[in-house]
C-alpha positions as CSV (number, residue, x, y, z in Angstrom):
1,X,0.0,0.0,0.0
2,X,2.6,2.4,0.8
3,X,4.8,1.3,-2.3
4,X,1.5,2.0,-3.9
5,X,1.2,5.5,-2.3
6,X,4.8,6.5,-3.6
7,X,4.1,5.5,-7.3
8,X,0.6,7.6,-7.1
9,X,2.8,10.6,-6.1
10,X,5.3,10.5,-8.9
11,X,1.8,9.8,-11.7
12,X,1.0,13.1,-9.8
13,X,4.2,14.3,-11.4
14,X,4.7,12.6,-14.5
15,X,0.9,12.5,-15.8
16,X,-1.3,15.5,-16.3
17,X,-4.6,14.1,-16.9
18,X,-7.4,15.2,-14.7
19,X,-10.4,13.6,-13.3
20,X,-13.3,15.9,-12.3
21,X,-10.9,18.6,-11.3
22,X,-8.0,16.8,-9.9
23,X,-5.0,14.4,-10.7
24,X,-6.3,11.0,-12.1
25,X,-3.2,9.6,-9.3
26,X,-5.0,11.5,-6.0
27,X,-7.6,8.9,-5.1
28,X,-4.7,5.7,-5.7
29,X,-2.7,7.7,-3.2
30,X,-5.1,8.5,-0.7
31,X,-6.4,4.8,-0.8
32,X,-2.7,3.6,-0.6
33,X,-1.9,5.7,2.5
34,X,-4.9,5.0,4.5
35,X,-5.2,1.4,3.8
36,X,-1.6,1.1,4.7
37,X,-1.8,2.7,8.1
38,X,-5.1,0.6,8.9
39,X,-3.0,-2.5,7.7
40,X,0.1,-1.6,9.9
41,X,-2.3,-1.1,12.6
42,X,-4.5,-3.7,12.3
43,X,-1.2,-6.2,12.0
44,X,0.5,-5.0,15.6
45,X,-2.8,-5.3,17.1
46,X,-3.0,-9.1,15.6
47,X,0.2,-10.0,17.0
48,X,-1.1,-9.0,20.3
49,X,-3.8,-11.3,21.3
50,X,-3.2,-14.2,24.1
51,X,-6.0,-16.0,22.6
52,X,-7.2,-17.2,18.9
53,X,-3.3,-15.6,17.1
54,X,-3.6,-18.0,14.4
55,X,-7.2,-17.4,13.5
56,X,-6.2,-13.4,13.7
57,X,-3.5,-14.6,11.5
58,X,-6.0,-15.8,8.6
59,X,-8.1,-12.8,9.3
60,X,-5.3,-10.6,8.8
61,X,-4.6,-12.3,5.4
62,X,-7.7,-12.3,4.2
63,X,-8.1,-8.6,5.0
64,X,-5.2,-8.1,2.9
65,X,-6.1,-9.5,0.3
66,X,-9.4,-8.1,0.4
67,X,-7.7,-4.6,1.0
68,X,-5.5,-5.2,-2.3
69,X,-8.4,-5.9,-3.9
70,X,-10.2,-2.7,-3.3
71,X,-7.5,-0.6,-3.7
72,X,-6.3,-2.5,-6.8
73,X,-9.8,-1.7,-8.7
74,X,-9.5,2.2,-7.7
75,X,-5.9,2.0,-9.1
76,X,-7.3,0.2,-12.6
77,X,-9.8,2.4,-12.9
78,X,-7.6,5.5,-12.5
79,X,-5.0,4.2,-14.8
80,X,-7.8,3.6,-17.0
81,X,-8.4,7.5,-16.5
82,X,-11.9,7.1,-15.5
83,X,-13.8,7.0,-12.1
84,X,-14.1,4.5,-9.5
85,X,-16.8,5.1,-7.5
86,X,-20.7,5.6,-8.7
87,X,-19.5,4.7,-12.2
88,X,-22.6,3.4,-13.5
89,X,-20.6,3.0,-17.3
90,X,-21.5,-0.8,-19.0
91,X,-17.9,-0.6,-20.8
92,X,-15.7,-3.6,-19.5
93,X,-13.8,-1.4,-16.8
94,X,-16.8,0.0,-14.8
95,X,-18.3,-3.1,-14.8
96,X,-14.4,-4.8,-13.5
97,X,-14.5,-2.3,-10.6
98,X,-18.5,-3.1,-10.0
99,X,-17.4,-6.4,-9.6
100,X,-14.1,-6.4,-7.6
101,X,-16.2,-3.5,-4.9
102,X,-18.6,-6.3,-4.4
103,X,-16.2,-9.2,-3.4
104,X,-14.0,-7.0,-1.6
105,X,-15.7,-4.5,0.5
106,X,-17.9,-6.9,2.6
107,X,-14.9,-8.8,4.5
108,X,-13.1,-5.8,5.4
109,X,-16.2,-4.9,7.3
110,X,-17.3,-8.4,8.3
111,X,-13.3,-9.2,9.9
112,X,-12.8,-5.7,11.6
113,X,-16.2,-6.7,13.4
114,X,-14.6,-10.3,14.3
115,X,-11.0,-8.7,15.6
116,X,-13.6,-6.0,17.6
117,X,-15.6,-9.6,19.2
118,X,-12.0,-11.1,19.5
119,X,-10.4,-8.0,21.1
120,X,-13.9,-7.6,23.1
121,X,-13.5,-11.0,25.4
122,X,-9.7,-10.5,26.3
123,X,-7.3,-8.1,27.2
124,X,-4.1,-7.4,24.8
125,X,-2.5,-4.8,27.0
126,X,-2.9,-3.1,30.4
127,X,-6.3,-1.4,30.8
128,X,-5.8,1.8,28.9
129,X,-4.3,0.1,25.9
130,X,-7.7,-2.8,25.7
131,X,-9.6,0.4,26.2
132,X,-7.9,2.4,23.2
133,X,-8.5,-1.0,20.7
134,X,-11.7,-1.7,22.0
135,X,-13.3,1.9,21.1
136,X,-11.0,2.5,18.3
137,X,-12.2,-0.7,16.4
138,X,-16.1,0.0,17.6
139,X,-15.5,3.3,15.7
140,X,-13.8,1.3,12.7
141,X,-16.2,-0.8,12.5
142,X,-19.1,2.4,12.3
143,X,-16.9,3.6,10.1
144,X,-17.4,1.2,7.8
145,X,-21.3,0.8,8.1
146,X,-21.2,4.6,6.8
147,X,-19.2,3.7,4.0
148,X,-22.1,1.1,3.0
149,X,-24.7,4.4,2.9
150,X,-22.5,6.1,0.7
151,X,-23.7,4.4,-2.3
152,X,-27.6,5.6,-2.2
153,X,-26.5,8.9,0.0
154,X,-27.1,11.1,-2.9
155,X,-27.8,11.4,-6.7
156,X,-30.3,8.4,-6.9
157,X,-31.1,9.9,-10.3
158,X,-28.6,8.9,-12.9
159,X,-26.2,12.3,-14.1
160,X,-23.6,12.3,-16.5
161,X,-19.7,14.0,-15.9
162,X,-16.7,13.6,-18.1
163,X,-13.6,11.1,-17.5
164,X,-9.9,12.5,-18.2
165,X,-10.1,10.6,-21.3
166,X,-13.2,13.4,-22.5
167,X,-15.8,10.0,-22.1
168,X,-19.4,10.5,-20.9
169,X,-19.6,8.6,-17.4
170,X,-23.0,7.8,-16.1
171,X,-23.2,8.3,-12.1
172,X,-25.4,7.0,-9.5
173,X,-25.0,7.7,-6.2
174,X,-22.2,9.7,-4.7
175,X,-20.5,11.4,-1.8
176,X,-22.0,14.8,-1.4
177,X,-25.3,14.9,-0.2
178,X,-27.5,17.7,-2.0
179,X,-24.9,18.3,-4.4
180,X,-23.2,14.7,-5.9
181,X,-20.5,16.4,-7.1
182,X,-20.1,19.8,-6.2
183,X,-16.5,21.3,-5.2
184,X,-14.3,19.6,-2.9
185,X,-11.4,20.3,-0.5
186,X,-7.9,20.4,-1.4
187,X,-6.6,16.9,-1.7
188,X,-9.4,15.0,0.6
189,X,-12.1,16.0,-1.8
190,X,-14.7,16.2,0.6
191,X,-17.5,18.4,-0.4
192,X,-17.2,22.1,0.5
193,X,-21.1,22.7,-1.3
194,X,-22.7,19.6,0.5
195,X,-22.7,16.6,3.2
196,X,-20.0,14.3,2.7
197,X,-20.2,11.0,4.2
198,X,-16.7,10.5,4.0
199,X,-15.7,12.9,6.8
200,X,-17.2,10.5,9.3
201,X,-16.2,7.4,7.5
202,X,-12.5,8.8,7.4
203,X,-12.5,10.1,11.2
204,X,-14.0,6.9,12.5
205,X,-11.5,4.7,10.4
206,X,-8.6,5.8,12.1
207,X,-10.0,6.5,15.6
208,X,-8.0,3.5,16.9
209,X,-4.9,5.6,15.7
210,X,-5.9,9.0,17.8
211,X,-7.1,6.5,21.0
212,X,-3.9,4.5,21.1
213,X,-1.4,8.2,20.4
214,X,-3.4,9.2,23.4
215,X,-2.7,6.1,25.6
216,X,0.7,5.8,24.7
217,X,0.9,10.1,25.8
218,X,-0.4,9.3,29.0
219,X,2.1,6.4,29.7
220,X,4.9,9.1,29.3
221,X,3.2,11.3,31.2
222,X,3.2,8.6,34.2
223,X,6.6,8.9,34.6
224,X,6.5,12.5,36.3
225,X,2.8,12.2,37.2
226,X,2.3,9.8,40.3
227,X,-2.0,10.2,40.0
228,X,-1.6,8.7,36.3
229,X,0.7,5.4,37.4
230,X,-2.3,3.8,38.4
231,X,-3.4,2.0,34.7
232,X,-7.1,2.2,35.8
233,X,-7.2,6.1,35.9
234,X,-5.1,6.1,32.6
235,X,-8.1,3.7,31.1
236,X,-10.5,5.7,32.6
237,X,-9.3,9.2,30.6
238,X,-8.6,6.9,27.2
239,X,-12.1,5.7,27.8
240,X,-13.5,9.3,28.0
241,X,-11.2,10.6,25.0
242,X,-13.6,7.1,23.2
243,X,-16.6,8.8,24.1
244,X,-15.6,12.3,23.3
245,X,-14.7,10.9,19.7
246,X,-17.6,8.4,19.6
247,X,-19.5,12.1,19.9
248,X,-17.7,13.9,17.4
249,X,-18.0,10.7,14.7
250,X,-21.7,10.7,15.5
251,X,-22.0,14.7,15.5
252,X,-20.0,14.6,11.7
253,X,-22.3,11.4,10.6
254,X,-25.5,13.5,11.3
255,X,-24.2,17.1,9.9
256,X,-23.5,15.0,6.5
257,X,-26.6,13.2,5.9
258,X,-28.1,16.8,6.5
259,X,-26.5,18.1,3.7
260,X,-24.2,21.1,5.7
261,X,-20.7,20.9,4.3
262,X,-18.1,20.4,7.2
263,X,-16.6,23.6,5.7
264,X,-19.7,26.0,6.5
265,X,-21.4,24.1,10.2
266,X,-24.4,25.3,10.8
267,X,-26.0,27.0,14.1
268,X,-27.3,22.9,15.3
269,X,-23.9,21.3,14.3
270,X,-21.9,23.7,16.4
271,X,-24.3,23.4,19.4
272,X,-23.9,19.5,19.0
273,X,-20.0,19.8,18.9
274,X,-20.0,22.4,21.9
275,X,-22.4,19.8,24.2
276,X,-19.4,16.9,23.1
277,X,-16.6,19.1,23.9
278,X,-18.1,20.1,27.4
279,X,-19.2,16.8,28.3
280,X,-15.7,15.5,27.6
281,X,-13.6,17.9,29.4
282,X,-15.9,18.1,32.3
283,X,-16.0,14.5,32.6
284,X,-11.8,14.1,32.0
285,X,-11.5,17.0,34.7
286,X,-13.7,14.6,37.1
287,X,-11.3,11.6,36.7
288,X,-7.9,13.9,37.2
289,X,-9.5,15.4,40.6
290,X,-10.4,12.2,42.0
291,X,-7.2,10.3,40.7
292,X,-5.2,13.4,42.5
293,X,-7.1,13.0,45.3
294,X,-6.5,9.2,45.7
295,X,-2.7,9.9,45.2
296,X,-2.3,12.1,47.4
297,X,-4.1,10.9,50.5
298,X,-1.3,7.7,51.4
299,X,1.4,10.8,51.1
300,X,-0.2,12.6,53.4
301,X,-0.8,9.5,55.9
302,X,2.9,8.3,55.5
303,X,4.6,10.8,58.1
304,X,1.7,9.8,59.9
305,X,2.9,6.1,60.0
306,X,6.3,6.8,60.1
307,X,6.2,8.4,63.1
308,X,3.8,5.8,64.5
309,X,6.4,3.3,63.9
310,X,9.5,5.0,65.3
311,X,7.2,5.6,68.7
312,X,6.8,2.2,68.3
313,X,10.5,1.1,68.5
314,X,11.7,4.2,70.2
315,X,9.1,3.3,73.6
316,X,9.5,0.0,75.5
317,X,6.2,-2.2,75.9
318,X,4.5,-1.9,79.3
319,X,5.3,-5.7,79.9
320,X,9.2,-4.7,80.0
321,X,8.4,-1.2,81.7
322,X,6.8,-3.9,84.3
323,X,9.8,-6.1,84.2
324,X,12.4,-3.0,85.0
């Protein structure tokens, strides 16, 4: 995937032919690069399980292959200088792509929910880490389902666009909602006229990503924070920061099928991100008071003990007091 992202970046260079406004090599690239860092993830998190590795082995491999598969057909189609997606075309390529979308899309759903079950019933790490795969692959797995509705979110009446070739291509379906194809964001695409499903669908995919940075940021932060060595209060913040981004995926996922851009939020959306934002730091700012508060009560009671001890051994007992 990666080799694959680095060969879509010199096309970028080397081929000038554009695709509804961009480089035919854009979408190849940005497939490449995400697929690769949900493969790299989804392979260290495989290696981690006490229970079931070689069955997570053949998932992993089949998800590969179903990954290449995917990504391969976006790659032929561009190469082929047409489009990927929503290409409703009978020529032999659309119809290739058709086909190889609807062999390969299904399992990378259907195994990310199996590695969420498997990751579900046992722990892979200390209690922040489980916590950071368990909500990160939840979200993945939402992810995906979105990515299902993007096919009838919008433009259920056939339209017709050009391919870089100059070709009539007939469309069904497509990203934007209320305007299929209307102007998109530098390099992500996403609609700046419309909803875009793919927001969500890209912010839930690589939640795991975000939860497991913010695990391994707290594990530092242990170090020189006593109140954060305990791994329950470090799961307890990772499992807020999971709710706080479950919010935000769910806030993104509604916006879109509304039809506001995520460029231009309207009044609702911002009220809906506000409520997520206060809940989460309010609710974070519980769990650091009490964890600060745990910590520091046995350092306040150790003089206490010391000295209790040292009166202990310093005084003789009343049975030797009785004895002298």
């Amino acid at each position: 995937m990666f080799t694959l992202t680095l060969l879509s970046a010199v096309g970028l260079l080397v081929d000038d032919r554009l695709l509804m406004g961009e480089s035919v090599w854009v979408k190849p690239m940005k497939f490449g690069f995400a697929m690769g860092v949900y493969g790299l993830t989804l392979a260290w998190l495989l290696s981690k399980l006490s229970k079931g590795r070689r069955f997570g082995w053949w998932l992993g491999t089949v998800f590969a292959v179903a990954g290449l598969l995917d990504v391969g057909a976006v790659l032929y189609a561009a190469a082929h200088g047409t489009i990927s997606h929503f290409n409703n075309n009978a020529e032999p390529v659309a119809q290739t792509v058709r086909t190889v979308f609807s062999i390969g899309v299904a399992p990378l759903l259907l195994i990310t929910l199996i590695i969420a079950v498997l990751v579900l019933i046992q722990r892979t790490g200390d209690r922040a880490m489980t916590c950071a795969l368990r909500a990160g692959l939840g979200l993945a797995v939402a992810s995906m389902a979105v990515a299902l509705w993007l096919s009838n979110s919008s433009g259920a009446t056939p339209r017709t666009v050009t391919d870089a070739n100059g070709n009539p291509v007939s469309m069904k379906g497509g990203h934007g909602i209320g305007d299929p194809d209307g102007n998109g964001m530098f390099l992500t695409n996403w609609s700046t006229t419309g909803g875009d499903l793919r927001v969500p669908h890209f912010v839930g995919l690589h939640a795991i990503q975000v939860l497991l940075l913010i695990t391994a940021i707290l594990g530092v932060l242990a170090t020189s924070h006593s109140w954060l060595r305990d791994e329950r209060v470090r799961a307890r913040l990772v499992g807020v920061a999971g709710l706080g981004y479950t919010g935000v995926f769910a806030v993104l996922t509604w916006q879109a099928k509304r039809g506001i851009p995520v460029t231009r939020l309207d009044r609702q959306t911002l009220i809906a991100f506000a409520g997520v934002a206060v809940f989460t730091l309010v609710t974070a700012a519980a769990v650091v008071v009490a964890a600060r508060r745990r910590s520091a009560s046995p350092t306040d009671a150790m003089p206490a003990q010391i000295c209790s001890a040292a009166s202990a051994h310093a005084s003789p007992s009343p049975s030797v007091r009785s004895r002298s």
